[in-house]
C-alpha positions as CSV (number, residue, x, y, z in Angstrom):
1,X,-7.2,-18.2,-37.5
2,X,-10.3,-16.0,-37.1
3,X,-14.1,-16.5,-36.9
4,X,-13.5,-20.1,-36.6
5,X,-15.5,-22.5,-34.2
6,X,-12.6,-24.7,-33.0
7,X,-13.2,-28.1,-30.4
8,X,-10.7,-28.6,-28.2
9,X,-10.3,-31.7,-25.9
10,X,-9.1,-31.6,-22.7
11,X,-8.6,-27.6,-22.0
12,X,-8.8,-27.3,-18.2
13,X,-5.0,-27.4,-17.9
14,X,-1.6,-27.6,-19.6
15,X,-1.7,-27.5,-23.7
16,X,-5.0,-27.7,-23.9
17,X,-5.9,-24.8,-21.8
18,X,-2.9,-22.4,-23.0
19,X,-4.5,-22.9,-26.8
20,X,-8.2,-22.5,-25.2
21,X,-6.5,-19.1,-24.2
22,X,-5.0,-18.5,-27.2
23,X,-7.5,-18.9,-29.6
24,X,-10.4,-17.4,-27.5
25,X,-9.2,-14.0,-28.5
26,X,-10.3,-14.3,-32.1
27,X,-12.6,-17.4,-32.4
28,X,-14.8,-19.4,-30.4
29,X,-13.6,-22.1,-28.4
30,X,-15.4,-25.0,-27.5
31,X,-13.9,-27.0,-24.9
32,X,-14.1,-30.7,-23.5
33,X,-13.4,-31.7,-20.1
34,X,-14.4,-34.0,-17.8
35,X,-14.8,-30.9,-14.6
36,X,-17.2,-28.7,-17.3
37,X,-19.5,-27.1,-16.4
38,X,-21.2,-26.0,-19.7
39,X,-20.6,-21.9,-19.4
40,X,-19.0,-19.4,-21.0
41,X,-16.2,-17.6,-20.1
42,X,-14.4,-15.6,-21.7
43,X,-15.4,-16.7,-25.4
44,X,-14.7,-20.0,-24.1
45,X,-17.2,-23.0,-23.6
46,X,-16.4,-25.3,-21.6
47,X,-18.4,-28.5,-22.3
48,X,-18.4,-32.1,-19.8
49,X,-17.4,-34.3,-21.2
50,X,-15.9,-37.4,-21.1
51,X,-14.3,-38.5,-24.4
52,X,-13.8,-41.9,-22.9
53,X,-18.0,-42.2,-23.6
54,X,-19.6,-42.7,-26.8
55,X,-22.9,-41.7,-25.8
56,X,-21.5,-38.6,-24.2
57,X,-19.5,-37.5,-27.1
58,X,-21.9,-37.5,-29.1
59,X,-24.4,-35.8,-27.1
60,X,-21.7,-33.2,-27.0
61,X,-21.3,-33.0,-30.7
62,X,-24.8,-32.5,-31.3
63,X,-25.6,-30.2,-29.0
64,X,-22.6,-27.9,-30.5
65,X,-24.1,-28.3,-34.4
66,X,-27.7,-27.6,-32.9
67,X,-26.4,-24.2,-31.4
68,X,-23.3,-23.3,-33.4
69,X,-23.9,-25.3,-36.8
70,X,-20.6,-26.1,-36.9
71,X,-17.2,-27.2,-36.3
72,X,-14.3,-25.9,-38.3
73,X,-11.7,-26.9,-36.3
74,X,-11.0,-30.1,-33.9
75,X,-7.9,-30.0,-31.9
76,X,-7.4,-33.6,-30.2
77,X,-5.2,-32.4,-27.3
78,X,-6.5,-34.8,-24.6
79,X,-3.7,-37.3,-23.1
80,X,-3.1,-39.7,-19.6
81,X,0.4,-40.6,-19.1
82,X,1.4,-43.6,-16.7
83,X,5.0,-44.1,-17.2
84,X,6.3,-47.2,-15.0
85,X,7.6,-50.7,-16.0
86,X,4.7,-52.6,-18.3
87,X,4.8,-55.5,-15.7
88,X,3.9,-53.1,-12.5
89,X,1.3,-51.0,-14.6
90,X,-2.0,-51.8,-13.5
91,X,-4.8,-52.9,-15.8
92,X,-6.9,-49.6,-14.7
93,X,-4.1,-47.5,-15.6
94,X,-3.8,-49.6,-19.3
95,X,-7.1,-49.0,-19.5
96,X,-7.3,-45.4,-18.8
97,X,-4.7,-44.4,-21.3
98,X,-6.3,-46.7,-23.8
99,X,-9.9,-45.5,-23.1
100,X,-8.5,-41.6,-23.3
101,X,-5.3,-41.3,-25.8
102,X,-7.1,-43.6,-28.5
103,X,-10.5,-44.5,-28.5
104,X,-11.6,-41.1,-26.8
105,X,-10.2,-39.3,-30.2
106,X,-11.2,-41.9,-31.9
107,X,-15.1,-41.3,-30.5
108,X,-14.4,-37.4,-30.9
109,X,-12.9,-37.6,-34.6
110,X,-16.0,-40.1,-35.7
111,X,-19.2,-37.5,-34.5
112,X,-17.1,-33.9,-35.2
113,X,-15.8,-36.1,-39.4
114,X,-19.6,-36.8,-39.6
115,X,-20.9,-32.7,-39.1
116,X,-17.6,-31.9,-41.5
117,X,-18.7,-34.1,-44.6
118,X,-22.0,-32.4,-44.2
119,X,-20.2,-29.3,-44.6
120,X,-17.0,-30.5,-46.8
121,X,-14.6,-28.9,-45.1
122,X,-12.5,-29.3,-41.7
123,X,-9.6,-30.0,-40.1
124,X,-8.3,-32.1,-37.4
125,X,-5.0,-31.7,-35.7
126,X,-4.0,-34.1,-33.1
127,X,-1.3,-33.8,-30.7
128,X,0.5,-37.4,-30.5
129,X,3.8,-37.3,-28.5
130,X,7.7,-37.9,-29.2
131,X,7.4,-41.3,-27.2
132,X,6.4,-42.8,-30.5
133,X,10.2,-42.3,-31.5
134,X,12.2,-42.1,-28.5
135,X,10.7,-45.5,-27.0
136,X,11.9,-44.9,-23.6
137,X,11.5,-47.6,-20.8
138,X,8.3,-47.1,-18.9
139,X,6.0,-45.3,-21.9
140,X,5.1,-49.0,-24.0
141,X,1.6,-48.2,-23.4
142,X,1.4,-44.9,-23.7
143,X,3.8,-45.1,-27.1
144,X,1.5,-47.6,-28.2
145,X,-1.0,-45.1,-27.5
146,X,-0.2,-42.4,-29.6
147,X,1.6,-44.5,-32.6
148,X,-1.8,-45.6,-32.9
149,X,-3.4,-42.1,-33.4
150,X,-0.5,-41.7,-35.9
151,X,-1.9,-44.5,-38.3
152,X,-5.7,-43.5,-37.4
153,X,-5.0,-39.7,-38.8
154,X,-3.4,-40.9,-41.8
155,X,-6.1,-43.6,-43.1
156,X,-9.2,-40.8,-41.9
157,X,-7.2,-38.0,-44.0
158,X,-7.4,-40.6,-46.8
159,X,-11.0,-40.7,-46.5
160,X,-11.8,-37.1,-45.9
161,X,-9.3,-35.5,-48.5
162,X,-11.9,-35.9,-51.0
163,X,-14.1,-33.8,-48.8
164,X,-12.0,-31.0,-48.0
165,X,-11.3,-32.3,-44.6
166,X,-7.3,-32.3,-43.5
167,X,-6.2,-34.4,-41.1
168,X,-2.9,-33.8,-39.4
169,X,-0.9,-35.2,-36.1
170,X,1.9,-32.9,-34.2
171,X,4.3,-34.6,-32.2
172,X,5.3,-32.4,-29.3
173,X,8.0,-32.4,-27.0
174,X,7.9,-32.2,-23.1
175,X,6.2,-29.0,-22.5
176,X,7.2,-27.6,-18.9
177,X,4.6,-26.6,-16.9
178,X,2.5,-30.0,-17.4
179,X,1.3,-32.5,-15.4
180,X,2.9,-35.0,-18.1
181,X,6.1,-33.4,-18.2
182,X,6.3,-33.9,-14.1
183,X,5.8,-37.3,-13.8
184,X,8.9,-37.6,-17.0
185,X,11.5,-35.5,-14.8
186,X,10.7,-37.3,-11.5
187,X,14.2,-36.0,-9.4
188,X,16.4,-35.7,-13.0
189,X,15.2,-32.3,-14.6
190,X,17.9,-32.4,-17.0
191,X,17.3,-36.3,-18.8
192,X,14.5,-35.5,-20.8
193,X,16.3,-32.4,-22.4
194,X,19.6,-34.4,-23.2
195,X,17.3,-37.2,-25.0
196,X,15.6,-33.8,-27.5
197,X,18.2,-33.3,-30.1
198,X,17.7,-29.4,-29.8
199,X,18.2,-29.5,-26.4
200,X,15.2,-28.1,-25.3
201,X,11.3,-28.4,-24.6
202,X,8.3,-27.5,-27.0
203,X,7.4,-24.1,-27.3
204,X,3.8,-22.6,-27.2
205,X,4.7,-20.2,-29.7
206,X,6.0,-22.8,-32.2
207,X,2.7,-25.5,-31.5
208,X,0.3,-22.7,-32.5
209,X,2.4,-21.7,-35.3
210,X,2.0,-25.1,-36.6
211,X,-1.7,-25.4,-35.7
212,X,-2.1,-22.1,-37.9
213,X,-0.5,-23.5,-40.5
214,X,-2.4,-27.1,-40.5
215,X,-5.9,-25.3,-39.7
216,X,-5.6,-23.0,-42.9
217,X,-7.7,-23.1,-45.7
218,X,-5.0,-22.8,-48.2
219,X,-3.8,-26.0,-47.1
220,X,-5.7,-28.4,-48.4
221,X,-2.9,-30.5,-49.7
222,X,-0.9,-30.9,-46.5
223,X,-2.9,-33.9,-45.1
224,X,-1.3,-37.3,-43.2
225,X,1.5,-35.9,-41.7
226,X,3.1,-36.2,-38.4
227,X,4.8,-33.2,-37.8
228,X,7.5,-33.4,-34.9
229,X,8.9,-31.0,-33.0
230,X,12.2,-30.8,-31.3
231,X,14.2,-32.4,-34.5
232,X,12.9,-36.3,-33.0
């Protein structure tokens, strides 16, 4: 992936900010994030921006076509985690995950799907979870979550195939060194990696191999999909 203008959500830490890295080297990265503070560093951008807000998304989106004309690439990476028993979760932390796992990509998808029509072409990669097939205790919300941005990619790749737009959904492992994959492990480092039939977490190296693959012209045909990692 080179020359490419590629969106990222939520890049100020864990995935998101490893593939900011990543892809910086060779493209330019436009990042979301609710600390932004709308400089450049490094080939990077980091926009505010807080997915959670129509208005701001789209305010965002435009002012990214205005100076950069388009978007090739969206990565949906952003993601809130509460894991606890449904009946202690509290409403605001429902709400949160709600407001930033699904309708935040949802928001994001709609403005960046409107600039790729204009240009018939894009793709759109976002990174759903393995809690929408291990079900553990604790995760109903956030499963709920992320099976919905399952079903959301596969109807919008219906509607953008015709297009050339792709859209595609990894679901990742626990990755360590995340904030996510802390709150999992609590005092048992071992139980999340006994529950992964390969035994062990995602790696970088493999996420960005699929994101190559998914983000490449040539593969226009390869649209739908949730692509799991870990052999969930």
């Amino acid at each position: 992936m080179d020359n490419l203008n590629i969106l990222i959500t939520g890049i100020t830490q864990g995935l998101g900010a490893l593939l900011a890295q990543h892809y910086s080297k060779t493209n330019l990265v436009i990042g979301f994030s609710r600390s932004g503070d709308d400089r450049y560093e490094d080939n990077i951008l980091n926009l505010q921006c807080d997915i959670s807000d129509p208005d701001q998304v789209k305010s965002a989106v435009t002012k990214i076509i205005q100076k950069h004309k388009r978007i090739d690439v969206l990565i949906n990476n952003s993601g809130i985690l509460h894991t606890s028993p449904f009946v202690l979760t509290s409403n605001q932390k429902i709400k949160s995950m709600i407001s930033v796992n699904l309708e935040g990509l949802i928001y994001t998808s709609k403005e960046v799907f409107r600039h790729m029509l204009k240009n018939r072409y894009g793709r759109i990669i976002n990174i759903t979870s393995m809690a929408t097939n291990l079900l553990l205790d604790g995760d109903s919300v956030y499963a709920a979550t992320k099976a919905g941005v399952q079903a959301f990619g596969k109807v919008l790749n219906r509607e953008g195939h015709q297009f050339g737009i792709t859209v595609n959904n990894i679901g990742i492992t626990a990755m360590e060194g995340t904030g996510m994959l802390g709150q999992i492990l609590k005092k048992n480092p071992k139980s999340i990696k006994k529950l992964i039939p390969h035994g062990n977490y995602a790696e970088l190296s493999s996420i960005i191999s699929m994101i190559d693959f998914l983000a490449s012209r040539g593969n226009s045909d390869v649209g739908g999909q949730t692509f799991f990692f870990g052999g969930i």
